[in-house]
N, CA, C and O atoms as a Tripos MOL2 file, in Angstrom:
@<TRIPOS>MOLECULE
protein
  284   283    71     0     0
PROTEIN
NO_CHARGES

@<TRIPOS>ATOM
      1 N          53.9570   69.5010  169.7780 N.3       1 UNK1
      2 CA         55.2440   69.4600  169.0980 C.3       1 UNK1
      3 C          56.3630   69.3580  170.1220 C.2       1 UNK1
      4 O          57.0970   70.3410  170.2310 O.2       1 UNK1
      5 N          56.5850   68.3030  170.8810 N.am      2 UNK2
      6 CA         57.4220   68.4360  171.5480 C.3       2 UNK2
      7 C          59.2590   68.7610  171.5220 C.2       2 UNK2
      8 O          60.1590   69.2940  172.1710 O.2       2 UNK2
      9 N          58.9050   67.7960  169.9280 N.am      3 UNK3
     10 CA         60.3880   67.9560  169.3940 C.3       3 UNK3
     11 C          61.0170   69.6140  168.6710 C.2       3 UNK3
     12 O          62.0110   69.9020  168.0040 O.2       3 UNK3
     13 N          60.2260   70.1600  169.0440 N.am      4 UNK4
     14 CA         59.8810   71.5340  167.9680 C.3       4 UNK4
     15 C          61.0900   72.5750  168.7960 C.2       4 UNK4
     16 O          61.1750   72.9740  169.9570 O.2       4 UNK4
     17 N          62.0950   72.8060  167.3440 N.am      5 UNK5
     18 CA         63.2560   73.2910  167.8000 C.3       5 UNK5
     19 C          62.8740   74.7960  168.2430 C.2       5 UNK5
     20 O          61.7080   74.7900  167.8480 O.2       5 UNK5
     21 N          63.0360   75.8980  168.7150 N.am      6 UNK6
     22 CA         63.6310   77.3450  168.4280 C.3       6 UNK6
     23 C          63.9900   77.6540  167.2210 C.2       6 UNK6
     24 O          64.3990   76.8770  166.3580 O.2       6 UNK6
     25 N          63.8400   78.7980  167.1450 N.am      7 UNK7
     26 CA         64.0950   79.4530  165.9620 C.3       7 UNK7
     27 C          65.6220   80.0460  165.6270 C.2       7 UNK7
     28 O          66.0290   80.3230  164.4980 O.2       7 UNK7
     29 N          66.3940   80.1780  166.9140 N.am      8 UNK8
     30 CA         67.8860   80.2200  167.0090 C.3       8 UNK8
     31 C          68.5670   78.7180  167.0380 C.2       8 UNK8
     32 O          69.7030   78.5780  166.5850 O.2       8 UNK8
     33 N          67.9050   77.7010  167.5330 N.am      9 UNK9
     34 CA         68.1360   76.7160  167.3330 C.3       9 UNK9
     35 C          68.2550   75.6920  165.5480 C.2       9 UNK9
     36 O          68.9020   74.8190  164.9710 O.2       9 UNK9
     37 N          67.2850   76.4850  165.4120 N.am     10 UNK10
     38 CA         66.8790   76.2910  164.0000 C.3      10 UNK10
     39 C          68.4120   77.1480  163.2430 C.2      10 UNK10
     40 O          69.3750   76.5700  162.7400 O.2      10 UNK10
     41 N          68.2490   78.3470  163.3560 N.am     11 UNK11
     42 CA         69.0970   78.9640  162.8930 C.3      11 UNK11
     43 C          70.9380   78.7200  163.0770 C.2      11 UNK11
     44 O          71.8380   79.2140  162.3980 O.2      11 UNK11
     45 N          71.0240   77.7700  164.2620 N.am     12 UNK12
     46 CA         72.2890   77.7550  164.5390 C.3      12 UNK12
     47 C          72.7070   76.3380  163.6680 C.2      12 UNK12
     48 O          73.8410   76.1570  163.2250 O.2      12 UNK12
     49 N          71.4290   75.2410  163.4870 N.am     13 UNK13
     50 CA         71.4380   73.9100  162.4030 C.3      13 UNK13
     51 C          71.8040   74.6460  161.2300 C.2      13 UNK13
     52 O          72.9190   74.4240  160.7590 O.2      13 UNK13
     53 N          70.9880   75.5620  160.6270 N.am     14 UNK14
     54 CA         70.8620   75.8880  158.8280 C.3      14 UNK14
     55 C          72.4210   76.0940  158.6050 C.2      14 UNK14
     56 O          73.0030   75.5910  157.6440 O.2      14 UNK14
     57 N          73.3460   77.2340  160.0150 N.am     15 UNK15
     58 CA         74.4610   77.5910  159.2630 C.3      15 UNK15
     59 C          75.4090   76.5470  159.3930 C.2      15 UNK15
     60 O          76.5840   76.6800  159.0520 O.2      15 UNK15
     61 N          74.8950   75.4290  159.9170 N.am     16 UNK16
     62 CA         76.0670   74.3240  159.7660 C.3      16 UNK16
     63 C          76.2630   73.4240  158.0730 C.2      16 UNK16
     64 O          77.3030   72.9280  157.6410 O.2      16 UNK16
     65 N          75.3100   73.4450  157.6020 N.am     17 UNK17
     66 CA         75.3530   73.3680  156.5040 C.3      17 UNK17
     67 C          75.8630   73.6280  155.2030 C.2      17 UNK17
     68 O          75.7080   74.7810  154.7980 O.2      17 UNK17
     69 N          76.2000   73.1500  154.7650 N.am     18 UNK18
     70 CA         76.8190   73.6580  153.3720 C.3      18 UNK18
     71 C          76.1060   74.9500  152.4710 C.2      18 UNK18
     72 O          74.9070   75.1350  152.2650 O.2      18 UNK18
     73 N          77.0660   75.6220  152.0970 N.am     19 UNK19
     74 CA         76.4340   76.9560  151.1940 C.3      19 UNK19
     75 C          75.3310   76.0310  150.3350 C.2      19 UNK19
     76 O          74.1240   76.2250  150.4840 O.2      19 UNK19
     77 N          75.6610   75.3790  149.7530 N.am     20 UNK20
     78 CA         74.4590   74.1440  148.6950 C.3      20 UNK20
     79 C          73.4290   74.2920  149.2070 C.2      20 UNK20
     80 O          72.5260   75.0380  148.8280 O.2      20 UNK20
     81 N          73.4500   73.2180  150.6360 N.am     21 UNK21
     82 CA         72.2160   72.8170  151.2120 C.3      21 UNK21
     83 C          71.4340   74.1840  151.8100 C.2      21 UNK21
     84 O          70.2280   74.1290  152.0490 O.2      21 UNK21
     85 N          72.1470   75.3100  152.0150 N.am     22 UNK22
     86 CA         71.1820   76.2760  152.6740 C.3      22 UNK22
     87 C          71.0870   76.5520  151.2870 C.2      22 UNK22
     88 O          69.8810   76.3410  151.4150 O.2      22 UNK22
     89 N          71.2040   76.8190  150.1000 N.am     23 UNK23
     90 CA         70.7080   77.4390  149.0330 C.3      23 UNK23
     91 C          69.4300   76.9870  148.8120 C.2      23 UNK23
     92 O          68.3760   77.6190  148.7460 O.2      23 UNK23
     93 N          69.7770   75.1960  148.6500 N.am     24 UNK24
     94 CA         68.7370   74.2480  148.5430 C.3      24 UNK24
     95 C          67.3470   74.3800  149.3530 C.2      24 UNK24
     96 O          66.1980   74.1580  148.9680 O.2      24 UNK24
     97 N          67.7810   74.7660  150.4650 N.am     25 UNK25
     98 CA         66.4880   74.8490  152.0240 C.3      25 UNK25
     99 C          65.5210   76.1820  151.6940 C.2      25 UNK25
    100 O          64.2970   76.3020  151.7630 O.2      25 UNK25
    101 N          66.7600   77.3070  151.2380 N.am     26 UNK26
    102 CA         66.0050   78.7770  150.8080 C.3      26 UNK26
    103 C          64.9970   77.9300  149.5210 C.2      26 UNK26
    104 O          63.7780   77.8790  149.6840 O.2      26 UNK26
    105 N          65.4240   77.5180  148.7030 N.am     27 UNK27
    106 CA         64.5000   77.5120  147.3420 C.3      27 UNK27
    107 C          63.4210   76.3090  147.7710 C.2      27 UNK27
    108 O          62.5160   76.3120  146.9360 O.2      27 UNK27
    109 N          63.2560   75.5200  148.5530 N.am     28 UNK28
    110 CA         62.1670   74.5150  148.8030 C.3      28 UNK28
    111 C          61.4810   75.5840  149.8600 C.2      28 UNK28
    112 O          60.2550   75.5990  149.7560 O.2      28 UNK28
    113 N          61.9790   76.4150  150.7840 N.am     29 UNK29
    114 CA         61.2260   77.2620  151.6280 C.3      29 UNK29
    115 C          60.4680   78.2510  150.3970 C.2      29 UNK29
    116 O          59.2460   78.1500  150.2840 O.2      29 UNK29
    117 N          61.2650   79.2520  149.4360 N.am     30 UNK30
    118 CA         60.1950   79.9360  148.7920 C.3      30 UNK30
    119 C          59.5120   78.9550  148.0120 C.2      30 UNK30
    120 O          59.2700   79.9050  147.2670 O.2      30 UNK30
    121 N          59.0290   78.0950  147.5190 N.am     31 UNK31
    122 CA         57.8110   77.4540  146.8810 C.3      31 UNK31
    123 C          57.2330   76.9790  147.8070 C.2      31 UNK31
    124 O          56.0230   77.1780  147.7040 O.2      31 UNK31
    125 N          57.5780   76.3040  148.8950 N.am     32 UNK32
    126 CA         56.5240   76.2570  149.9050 C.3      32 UNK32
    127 C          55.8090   77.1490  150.2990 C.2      32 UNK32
    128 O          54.6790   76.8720  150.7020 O.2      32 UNK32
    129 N          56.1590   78.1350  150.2920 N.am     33 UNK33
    130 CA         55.5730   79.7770  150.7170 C.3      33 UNK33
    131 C          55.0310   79.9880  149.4020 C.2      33 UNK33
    132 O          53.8060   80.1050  149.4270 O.2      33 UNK33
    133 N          55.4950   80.0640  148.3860 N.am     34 UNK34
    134 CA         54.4280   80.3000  147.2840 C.3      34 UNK34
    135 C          53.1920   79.7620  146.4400 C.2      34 UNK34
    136 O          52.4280   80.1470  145.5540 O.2      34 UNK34
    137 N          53.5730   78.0490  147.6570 N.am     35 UNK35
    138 CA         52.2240   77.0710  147.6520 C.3      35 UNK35
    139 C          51.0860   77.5520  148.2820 C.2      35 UNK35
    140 O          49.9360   77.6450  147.8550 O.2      35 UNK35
    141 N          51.6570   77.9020  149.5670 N.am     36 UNK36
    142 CA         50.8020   78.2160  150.2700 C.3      36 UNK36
    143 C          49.7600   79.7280  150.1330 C.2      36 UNK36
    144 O          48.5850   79.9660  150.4150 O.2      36 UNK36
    145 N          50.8200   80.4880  149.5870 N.am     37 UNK37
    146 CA         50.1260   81.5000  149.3140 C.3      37 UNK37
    147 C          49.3090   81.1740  148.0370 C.2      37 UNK37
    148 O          48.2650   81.8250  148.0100 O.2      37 UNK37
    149 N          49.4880   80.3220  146.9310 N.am     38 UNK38
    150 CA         48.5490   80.3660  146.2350 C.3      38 UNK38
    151 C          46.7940   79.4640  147.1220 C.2      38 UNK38
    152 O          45.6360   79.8460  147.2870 O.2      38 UNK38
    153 N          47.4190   78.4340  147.3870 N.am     39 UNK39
    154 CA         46.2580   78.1060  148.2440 C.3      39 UNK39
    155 C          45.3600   78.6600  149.2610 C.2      39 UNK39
    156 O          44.2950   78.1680  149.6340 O.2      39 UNK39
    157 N          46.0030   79.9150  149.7310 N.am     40 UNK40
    158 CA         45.0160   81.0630  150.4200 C.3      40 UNK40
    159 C          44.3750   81.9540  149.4150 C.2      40 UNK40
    160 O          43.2750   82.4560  149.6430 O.2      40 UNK40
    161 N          44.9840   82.1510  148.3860 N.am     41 UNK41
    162 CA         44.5910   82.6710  147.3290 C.3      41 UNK41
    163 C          43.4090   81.9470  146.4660 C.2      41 UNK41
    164 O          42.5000   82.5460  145.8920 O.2      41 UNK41
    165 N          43.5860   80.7060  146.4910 N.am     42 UNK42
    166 CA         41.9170   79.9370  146.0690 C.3      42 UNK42
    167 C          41.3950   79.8110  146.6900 C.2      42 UNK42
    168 O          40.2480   79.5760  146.3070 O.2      42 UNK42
    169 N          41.6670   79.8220  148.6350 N.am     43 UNK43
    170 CA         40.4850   79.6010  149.1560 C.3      43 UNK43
    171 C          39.5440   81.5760  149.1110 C.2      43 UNK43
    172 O          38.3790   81.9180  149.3170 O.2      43 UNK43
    173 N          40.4030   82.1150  148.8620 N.am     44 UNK44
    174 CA         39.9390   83.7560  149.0150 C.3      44 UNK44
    175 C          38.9480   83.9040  147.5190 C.2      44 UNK44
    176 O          38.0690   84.7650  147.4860 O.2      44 UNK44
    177 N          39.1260   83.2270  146.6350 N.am     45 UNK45
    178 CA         38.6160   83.3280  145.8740 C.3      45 UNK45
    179 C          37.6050   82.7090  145.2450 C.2      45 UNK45
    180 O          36.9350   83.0960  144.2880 O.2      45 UNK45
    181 N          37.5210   81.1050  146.2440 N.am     46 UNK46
    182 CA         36.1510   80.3560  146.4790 C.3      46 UNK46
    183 C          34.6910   81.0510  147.4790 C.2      46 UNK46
    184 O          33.4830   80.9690  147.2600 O.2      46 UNK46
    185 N          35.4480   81.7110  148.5870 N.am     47 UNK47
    186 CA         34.4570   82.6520  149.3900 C.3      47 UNK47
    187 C          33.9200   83.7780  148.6200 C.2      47 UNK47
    188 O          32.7060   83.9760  148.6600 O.2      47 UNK47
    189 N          34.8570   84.7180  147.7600 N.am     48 UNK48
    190 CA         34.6070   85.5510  147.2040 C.3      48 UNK48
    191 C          33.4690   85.3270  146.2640 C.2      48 UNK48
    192 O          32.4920   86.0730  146.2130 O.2      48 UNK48
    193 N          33.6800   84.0020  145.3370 N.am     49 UNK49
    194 CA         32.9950   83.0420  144.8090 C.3      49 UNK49
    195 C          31.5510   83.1470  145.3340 C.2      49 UNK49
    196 O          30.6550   83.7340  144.7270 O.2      49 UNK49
    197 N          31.3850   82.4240  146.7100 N.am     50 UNK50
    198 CA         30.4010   82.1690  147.0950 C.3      50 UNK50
    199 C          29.4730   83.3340  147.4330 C.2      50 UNK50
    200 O          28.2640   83.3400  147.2020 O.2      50 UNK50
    201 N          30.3240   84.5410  148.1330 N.am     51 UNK51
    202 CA         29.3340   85.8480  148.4490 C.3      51 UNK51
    203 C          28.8000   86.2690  147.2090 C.2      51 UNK51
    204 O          27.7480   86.9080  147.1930 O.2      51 UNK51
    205 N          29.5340   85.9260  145.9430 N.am     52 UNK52
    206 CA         28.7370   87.1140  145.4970 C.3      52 UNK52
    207 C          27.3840   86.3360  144.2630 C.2      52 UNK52
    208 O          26.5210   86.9550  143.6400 O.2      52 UNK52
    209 N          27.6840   84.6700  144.2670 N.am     53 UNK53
    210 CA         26.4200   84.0290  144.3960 C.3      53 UNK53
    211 C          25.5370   84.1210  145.2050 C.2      53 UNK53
    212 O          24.4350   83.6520  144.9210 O.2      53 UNK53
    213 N          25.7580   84.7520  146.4510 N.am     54 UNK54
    214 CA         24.5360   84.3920  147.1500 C.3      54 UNK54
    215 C          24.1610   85.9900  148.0240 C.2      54 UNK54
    216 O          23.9650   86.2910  149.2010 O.2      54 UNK54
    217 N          24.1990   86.8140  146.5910 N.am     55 UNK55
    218 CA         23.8540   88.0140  146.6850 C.3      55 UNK55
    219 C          24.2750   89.2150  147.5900 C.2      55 UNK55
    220 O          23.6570   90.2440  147.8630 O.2      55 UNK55
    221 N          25.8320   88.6650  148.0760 N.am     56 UNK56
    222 CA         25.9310   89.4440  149.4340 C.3      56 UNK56
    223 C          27.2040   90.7310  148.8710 C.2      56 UNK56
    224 O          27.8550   91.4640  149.6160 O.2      56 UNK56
    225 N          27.2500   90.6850  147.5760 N.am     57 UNK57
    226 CA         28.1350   91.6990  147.2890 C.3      57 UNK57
    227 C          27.4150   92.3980  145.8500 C.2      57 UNK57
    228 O          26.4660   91.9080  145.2390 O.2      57 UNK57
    229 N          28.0280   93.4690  145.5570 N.am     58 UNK58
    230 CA         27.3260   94.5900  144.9180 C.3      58 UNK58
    231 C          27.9910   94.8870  144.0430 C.2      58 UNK58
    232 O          29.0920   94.6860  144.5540 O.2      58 UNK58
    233 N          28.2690   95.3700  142.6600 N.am     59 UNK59
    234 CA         28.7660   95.5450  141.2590 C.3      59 UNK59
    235 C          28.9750   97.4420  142.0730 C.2      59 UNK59
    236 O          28.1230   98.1120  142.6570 O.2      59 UNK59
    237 N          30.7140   97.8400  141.7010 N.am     60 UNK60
    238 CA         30.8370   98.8710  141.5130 C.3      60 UNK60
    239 C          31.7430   98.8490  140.2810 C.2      60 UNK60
    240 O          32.1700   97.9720  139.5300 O.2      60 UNK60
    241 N          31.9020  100.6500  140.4220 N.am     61 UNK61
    242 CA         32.5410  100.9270  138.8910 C.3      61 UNK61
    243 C          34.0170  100.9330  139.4250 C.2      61 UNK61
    244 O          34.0580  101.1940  140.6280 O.2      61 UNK61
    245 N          35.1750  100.7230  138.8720 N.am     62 UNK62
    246 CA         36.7730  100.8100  139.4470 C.3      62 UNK62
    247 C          37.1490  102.5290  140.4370 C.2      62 UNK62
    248 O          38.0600  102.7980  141.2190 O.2      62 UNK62
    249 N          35.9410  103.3980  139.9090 N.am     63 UNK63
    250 CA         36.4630  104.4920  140.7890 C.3      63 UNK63
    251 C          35.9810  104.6320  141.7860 C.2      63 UNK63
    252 O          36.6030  105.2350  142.6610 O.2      63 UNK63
    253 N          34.3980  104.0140  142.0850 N.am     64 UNK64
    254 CA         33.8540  103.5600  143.4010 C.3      64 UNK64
    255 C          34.6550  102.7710  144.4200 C.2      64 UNK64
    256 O          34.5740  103.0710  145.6110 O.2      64 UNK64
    257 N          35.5950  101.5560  143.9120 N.am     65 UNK65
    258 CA         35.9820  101.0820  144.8700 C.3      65 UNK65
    259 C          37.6060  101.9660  144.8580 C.2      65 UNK65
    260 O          38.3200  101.6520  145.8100 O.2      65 UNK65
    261 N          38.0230  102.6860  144.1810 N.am     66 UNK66
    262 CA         39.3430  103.4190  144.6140 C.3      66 UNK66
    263 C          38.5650  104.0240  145.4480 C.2      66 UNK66
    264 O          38.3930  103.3570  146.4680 O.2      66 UNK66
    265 N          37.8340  105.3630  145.4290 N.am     67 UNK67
    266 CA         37.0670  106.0810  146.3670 C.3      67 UNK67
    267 C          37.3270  105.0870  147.8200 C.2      67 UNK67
    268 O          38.1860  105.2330  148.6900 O.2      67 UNK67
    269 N          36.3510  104.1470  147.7170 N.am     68 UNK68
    270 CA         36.3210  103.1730  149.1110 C.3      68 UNK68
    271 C          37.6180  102.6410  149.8310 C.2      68 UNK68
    272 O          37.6620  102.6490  151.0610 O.2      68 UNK68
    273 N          38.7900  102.1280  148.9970 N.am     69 UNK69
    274 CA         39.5660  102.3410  149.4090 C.3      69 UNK69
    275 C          40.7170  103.4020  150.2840 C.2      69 UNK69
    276 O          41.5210  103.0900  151.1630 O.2      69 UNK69
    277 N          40.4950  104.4690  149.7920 N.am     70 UNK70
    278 CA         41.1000  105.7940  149.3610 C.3      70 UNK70
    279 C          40.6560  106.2630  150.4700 C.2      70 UNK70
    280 O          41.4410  106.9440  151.1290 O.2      70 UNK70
    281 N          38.7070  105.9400  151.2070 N.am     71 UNK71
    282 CA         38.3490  106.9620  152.2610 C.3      71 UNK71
    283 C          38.6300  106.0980  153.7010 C.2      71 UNK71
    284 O          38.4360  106.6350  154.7910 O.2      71 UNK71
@<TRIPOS>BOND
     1     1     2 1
     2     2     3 1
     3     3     4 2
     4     3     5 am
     5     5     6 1
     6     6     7 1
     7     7     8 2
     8     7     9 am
     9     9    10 1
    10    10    11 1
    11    11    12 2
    12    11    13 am
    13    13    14 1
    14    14    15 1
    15    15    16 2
    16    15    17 am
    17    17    18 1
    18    18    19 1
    19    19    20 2
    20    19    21 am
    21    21    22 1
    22    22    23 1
    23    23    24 2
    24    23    25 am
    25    25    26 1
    26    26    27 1
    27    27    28 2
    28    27    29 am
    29    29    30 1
    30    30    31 1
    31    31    32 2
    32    31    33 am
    33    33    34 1
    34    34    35 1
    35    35    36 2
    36    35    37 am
    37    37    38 1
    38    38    39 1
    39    39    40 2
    40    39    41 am
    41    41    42 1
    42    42    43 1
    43    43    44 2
    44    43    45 am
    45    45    46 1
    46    46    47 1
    47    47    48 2
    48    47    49 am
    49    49    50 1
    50    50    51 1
    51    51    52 2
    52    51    53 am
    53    53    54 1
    54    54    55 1
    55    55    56 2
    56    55    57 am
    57    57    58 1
    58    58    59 1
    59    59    60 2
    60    59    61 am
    61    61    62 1
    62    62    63 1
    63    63    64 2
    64    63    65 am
    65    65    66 1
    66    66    67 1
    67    67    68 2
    68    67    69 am
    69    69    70 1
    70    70    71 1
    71    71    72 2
    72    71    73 am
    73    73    74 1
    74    74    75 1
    75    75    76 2
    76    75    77 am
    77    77    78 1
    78    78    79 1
    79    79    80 2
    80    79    81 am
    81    81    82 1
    82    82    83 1
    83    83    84 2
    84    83    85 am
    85    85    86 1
    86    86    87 1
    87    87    88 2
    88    87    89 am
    89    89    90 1
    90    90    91 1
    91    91    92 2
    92    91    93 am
    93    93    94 1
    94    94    95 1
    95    95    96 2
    96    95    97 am
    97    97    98 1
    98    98    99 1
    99    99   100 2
   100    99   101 am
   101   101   102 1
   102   102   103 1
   103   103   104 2
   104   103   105 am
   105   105   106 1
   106   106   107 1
   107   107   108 2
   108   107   109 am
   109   109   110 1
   110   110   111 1
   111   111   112 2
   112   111   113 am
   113   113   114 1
   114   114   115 1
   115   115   116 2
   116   115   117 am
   117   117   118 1
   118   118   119 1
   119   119   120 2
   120   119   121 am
   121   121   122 1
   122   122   123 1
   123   123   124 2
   124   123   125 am
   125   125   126 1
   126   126   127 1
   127   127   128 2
   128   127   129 am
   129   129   130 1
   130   130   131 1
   131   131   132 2
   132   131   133 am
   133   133   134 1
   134   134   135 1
   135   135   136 2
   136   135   137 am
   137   137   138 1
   138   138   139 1
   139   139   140 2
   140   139   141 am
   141   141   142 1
   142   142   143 1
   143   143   144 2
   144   143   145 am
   145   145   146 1
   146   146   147 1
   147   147   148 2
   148   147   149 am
   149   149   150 1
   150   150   151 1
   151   151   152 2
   152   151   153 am
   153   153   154 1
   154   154   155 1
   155   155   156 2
   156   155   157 am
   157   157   158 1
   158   158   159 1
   159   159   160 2
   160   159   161 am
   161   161   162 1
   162   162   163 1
   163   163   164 2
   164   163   165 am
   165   165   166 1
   166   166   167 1
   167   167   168 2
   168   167   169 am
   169   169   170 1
   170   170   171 1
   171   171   172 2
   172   171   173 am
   173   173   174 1
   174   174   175 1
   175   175   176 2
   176   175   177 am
   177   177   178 1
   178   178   179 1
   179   179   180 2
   180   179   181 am
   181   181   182 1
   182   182   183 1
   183   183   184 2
   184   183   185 am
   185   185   186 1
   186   186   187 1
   187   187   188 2
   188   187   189 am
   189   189   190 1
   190   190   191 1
   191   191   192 2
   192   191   193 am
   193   193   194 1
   194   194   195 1
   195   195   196 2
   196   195   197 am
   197   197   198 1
   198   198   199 1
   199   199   200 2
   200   199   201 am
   201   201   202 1
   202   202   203 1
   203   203   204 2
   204   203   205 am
   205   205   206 1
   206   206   207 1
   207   207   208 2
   208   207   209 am
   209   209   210 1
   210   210   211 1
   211   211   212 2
   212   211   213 am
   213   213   214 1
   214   214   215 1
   215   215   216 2
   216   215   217 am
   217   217   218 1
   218   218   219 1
   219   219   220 2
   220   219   221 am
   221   221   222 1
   222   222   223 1
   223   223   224 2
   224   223   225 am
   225   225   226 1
   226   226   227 1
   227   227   228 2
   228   227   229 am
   229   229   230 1
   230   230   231 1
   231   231   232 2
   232   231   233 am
   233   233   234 1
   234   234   235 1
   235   235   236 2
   236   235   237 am
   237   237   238 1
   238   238   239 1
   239   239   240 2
   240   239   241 am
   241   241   242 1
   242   242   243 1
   243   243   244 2
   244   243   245 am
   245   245   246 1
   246   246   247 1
   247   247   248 2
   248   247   249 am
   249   249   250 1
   250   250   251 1
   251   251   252 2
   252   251   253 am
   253   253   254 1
   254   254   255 1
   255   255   256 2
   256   255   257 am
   257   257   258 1
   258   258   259 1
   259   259   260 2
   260   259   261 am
   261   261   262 1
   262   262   263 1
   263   263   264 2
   264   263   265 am
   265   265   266 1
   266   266   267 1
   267   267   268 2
   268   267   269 am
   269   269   270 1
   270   270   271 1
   271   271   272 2
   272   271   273 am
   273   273   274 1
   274   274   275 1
   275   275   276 2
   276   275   277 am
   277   277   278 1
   278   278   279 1
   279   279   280 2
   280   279   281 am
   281   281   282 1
   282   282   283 1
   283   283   284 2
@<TRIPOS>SUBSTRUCTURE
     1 UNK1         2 RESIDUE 1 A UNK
     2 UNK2         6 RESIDUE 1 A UNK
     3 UNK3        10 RESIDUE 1 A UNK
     4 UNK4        14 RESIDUE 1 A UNK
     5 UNK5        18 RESIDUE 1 A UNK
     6 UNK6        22 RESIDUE 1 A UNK
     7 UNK7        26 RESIDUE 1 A UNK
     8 UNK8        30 RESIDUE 1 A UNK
     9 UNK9        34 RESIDUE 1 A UNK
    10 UNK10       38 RESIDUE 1 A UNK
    11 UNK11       42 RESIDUE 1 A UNK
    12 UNK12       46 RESIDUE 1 A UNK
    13 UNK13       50 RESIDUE 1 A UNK
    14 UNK14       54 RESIDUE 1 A UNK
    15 UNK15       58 RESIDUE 1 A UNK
    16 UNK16       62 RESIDUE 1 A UNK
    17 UNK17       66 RESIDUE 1 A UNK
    18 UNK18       70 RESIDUE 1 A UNK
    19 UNK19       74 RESIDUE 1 A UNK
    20 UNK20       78 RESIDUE 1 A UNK
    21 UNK21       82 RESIDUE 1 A UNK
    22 UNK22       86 RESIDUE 1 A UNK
    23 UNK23       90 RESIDUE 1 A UNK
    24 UNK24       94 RESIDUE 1 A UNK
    25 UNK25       98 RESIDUE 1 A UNK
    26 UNK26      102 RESIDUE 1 A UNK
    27 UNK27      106 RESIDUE 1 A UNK
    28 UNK28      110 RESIDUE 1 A UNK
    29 UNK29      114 RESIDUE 1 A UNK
    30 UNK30      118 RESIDUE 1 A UNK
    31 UNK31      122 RESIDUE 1 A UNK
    32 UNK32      126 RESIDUE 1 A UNK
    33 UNK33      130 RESIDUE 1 A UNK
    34 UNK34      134 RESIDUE 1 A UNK
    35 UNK35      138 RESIDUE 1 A UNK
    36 UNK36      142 RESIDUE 1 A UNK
    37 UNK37      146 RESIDUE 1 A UNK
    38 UNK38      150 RESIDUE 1 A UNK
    39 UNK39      154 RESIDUE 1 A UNK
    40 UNK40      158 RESIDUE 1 A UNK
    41 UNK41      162 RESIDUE 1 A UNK
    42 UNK42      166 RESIDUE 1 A UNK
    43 UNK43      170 RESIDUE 1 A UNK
    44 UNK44      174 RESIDUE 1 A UNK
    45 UNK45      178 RESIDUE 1 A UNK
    46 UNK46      182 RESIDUE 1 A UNK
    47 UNK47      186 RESIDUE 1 A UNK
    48 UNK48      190 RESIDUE 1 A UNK
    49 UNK49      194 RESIDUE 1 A UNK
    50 UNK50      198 RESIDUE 1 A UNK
    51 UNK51      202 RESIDUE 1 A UNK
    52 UNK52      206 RESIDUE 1 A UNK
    53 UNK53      210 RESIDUE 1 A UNK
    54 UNK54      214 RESIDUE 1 A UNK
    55 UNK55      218 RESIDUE 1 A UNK
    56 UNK56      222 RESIDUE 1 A UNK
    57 UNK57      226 RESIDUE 1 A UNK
    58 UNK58      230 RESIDUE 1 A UNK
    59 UNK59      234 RESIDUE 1 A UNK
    60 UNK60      238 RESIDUE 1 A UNK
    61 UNK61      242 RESIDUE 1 A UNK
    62 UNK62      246 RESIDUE 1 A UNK
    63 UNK63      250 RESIDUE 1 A UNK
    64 UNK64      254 RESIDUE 1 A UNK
    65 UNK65      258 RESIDUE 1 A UNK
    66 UNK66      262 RESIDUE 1 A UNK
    67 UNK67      266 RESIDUE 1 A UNK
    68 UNK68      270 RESIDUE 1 A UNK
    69 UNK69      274 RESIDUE 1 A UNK
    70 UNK70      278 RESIDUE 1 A UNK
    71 UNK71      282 RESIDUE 1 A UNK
């Protein structure tokens, strides 16, 4: 990334901007972030998927895994 600004650099661009366009930048930044988090979220839930097809996880009751958590 050669062209790859700083993060004060970054920050000293956003406030040149119009109140609009940084409004605009915040709301395309949170759905990008909430893309992404859903897409870690299916891949967490394709593995999860897969362990427990292929026998590597175990049926507890909701107070077993508070317990497990909890200790």
């Amino acid at each position: 990334m050669e062209n790859a600004m700083s993060f004060g650099d970054l920050l000293e661009a956003v406030a040149q901007l119009s109140r609009e366009d940084q409004e605009a930048l915040i709301d395309l930044l949170n759905r990008r972030l909430a893309e992404q988090r859903r897409d870690e979220i299916a891949r967490e839930i394709q593995v999860a998927k897969q362990e427990f097809a292929g026998g590597k996880c175990q049926e507890v009751t909701p107070d077993e895994l508070i317990r497990e958590i909890l200790s």
